[in-house]
N, C-alpha and C positions, 0 to 999 in steps of 0.2 A: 504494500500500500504506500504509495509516494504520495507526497504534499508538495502544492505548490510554495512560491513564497509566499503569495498572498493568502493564501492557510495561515502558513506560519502567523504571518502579522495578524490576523486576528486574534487565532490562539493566544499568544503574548498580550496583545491588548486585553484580551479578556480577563485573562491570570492576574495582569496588573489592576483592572477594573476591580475585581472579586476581593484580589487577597490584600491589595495597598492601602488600604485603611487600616487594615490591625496591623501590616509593620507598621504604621509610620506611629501607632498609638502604642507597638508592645515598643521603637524605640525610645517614644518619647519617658515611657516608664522606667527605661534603663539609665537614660540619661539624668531623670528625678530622681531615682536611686542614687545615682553616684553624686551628682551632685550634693547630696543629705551625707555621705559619708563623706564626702571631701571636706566639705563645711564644717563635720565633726573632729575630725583630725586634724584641722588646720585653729579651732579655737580650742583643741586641747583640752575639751572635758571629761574627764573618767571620774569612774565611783569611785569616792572615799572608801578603803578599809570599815566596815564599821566593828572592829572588835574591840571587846572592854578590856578594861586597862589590866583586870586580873588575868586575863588570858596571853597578852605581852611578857616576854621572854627578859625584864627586869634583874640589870647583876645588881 
């Protein structure tokens, strides 16, 4: 079964038609992710310890 090209070009337009919304939404989630972790490591906030003071290893 042979395709022309003008097959092809549809095909493709179609595929792009159907499926190019959810990339362009699953990248824009990727990019909101990493953004949120960049932001994080770059202002350096991490959880305090919270262990009481009897539990510290005190010479």
């Amino acid at each position: 079964m042979e395709q022309t090209a003008a097959a092809w070009c549809v095909q493709i337009a179609l595929v792009v038609r159907v499926f190019g919304p959810d990339v362009v939404r699953g990248c824009r989630r990727l990019l909101t992710v990493g953004v949120r972790i960049g932001i994080t490591g770059l202002t350096g906030t991490r959880s305090v310890s919270q262990t009481p003071e009897s539990m510290r290893d005190v010479p």
